[in-house]
VEXDREN-2710 file (C-alpha; in Angstrom, 1 decimal):
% VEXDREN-2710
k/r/px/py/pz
1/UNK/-109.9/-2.9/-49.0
2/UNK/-109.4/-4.9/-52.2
3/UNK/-105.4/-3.8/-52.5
4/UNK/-105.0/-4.8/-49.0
5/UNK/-106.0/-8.0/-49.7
6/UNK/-104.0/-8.7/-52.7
7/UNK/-100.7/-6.8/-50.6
8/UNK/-101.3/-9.6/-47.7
9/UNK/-101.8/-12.0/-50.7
10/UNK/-98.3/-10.9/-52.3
11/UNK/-96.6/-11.0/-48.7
12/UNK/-97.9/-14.3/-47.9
13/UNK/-96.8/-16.0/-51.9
14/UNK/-93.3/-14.3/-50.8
15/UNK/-92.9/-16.3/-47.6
16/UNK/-93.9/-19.6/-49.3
17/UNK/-91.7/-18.9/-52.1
18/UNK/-88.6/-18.0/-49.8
19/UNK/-89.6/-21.1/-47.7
20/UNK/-90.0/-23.1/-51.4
21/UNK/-86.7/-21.8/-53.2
22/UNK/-84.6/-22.7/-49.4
23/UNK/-85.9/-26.3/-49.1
24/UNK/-84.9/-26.5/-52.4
25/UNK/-81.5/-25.5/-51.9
26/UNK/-81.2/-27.9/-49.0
27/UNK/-81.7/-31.0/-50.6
28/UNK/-80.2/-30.2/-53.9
29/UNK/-76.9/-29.3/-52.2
30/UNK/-74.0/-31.8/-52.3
31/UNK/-70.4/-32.7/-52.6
32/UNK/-70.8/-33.5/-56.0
33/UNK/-73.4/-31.9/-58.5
34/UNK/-73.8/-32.0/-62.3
35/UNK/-73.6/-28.4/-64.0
36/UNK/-77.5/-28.5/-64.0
37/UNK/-78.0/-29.0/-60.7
38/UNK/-75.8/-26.1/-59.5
39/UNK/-77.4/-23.8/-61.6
40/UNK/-80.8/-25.0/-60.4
41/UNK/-79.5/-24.3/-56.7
42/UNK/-78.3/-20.2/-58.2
43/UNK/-81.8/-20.0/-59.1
44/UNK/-83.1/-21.3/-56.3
45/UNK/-81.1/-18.4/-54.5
46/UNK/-81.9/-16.3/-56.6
47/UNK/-85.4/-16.6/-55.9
48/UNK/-85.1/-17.0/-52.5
49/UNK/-83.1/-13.2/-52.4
50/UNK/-85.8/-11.8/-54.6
51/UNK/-88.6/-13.3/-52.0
52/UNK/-87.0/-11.8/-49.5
53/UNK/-86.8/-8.0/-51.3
54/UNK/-90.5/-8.7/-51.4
55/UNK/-91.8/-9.9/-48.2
56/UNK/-90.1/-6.7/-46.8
57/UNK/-91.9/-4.8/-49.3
58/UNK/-95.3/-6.6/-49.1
59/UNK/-94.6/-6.5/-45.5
60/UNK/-93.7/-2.8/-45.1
61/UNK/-97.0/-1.9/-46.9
62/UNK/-99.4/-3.6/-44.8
63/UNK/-98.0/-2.1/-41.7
64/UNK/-98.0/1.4/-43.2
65/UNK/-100.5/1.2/-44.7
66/UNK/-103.1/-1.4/-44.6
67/UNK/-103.0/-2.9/-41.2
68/UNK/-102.8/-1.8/-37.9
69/UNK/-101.2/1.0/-38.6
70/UNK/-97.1/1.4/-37.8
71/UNK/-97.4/2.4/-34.3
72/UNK/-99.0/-0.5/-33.3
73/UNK/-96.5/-2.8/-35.1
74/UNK/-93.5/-1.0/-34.0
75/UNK/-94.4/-1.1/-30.6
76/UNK/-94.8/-4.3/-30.5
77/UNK/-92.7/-6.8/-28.8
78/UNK/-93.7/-9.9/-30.9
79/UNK/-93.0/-7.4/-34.2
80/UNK/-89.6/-6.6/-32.8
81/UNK/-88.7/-10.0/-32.4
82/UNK/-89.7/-10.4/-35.9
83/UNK/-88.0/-7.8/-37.6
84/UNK/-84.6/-9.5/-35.3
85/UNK/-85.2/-12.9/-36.7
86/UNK/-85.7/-11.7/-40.3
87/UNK/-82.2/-10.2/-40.1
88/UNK/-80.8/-13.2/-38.2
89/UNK/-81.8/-15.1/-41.6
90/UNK/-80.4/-12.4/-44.1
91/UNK/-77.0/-12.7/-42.2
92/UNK/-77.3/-16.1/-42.3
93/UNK/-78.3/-16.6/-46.1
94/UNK/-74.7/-15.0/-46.6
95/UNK/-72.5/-17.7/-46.4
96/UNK/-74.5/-19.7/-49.1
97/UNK/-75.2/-17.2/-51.5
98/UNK/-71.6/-16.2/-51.2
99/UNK/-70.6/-19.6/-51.9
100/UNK/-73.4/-19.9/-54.6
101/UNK/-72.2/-17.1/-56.4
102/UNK/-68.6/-18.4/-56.4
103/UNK/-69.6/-21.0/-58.9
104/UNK/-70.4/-18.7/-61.5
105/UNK/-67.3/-18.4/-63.4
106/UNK/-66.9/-22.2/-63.6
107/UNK/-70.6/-23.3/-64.3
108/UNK/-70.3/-20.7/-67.4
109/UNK/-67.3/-22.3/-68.6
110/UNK/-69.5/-26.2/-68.2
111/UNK/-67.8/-27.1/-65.0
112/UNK/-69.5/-28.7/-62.0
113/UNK/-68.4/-26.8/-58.5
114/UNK/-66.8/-29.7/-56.2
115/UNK/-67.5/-28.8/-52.6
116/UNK/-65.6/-30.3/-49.9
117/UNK/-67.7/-32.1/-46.9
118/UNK/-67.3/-29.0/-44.1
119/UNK/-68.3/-26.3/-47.0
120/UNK/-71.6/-28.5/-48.0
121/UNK/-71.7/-28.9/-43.7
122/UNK/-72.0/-25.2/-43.6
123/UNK/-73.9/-24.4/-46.4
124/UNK/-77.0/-27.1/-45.0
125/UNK/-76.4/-25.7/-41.5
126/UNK/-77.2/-22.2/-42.8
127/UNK/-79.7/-23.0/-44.7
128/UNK/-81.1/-24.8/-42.0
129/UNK/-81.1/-21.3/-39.4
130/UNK/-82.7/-19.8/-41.8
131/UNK/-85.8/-21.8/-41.9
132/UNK/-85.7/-21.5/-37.9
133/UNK/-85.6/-18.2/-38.1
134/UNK/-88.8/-18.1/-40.5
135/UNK/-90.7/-20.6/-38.0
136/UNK/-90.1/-18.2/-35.4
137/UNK/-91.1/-15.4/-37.4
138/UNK/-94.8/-17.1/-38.0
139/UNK/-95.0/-17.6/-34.7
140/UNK/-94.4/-14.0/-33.9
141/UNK/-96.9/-13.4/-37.0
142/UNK/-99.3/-16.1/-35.2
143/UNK/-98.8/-14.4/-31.6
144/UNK/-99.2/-10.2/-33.0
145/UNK/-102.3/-12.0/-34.7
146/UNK/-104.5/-12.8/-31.4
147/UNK/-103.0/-9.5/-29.8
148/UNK/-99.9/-10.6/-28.0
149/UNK/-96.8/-8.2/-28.0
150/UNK/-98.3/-5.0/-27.3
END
C-alpha cells in the first residue's frame, strides 16, 4: 500500500515537473537569447522529455498494478482520451525539441541561436498545445476519478 503511494507520488512530481520545465520554455523563448538562456531552455527540454519517460512509467504502474486494475483503465473512455492527448503532446513537443536540439553545435562553440519571428511563432504555439493537451488530460484524470468513462 505504501509503494502505491509513493508510485502515484512519483507520477504526480512528473506531471508538475513536465508542466514546470514547458512553462519554462515558453517564456524563456525569443528571437534573441544569450548563450545561457538557450541552454537553460535545452535543459528545460530535457527535463520536460525525461518527465514525460516517467509519467508513462509512473503511470503504467499504477494501472497495472496498483489501481484499478488495467481492465478497468483500458476500457475506459475518459482513459482512452487520455492516452490520445498524451500522444497529441509528444507529437507536438517535436517541433521544439527538434529546433532545441539544432542549437547544439553553435551554443558549444559560444554562440547564441538567432530565431527568426515565425520559428519562435511556432515553437510558443507548440508549446502552448502541449499544455492544452495536459489540461485535458487532468480533466480526463478528474472525470475517471468520480467514475466517469466506464
Amino acid at each position: 500500500m505504501l509503494t502505491g503511494a509513493f508510485v502515484a507520488f512519483g507520477h504526480f512530481l512528473a506531471f508538475f515537473a513536465l508542466a514546470v520545465a514547458l512553462t519554462l520554455e515558453l517564456a524563456l523563448i525569443a528571437e534573441s537569447m544569450s548563450v545561457e538562456v538557450a541552454k537553460r531552455i535545452q535543459r528545460a527540454d530535457r527535463v520536460a522529455g525525461l518527465s514525460a519517460v516517467l509519467l508513462l512509467l509512473f503511470g503504467s504502474l499504477r494501472a497495472l498494478f496498483f489501481e484499478k486494475g488495467a481492465d478497468y483503465y483500458l476500457d475506459n473512455h475518459f482513459f482512452q482520451i487520455k492516452i490520445g492527448l498524451f500522444l497529441l503532446a509528444a507529437l507536438a513537443s517535436a517541433y521544439p525539441t527538434i529546433c532545441f536540439r539544432r542549437w547544439s553545435s553553435e551554443l558549444a562553440q559560444g554562440i547564441a541561436p538567432g530565431l527568426s519571428a515565425t520559428e519562435v511563432t511556432r515553437v510558443k504555439r507548440a508549446i502552448h498545445w502541449e499544455l492544452v493537451f495536459i489540461g485535458g488530460i487532468l480533466i480526463c484524470a478528474s472525470l475517471m476519478a468520480k467514475g466517469f468513462g466506464s
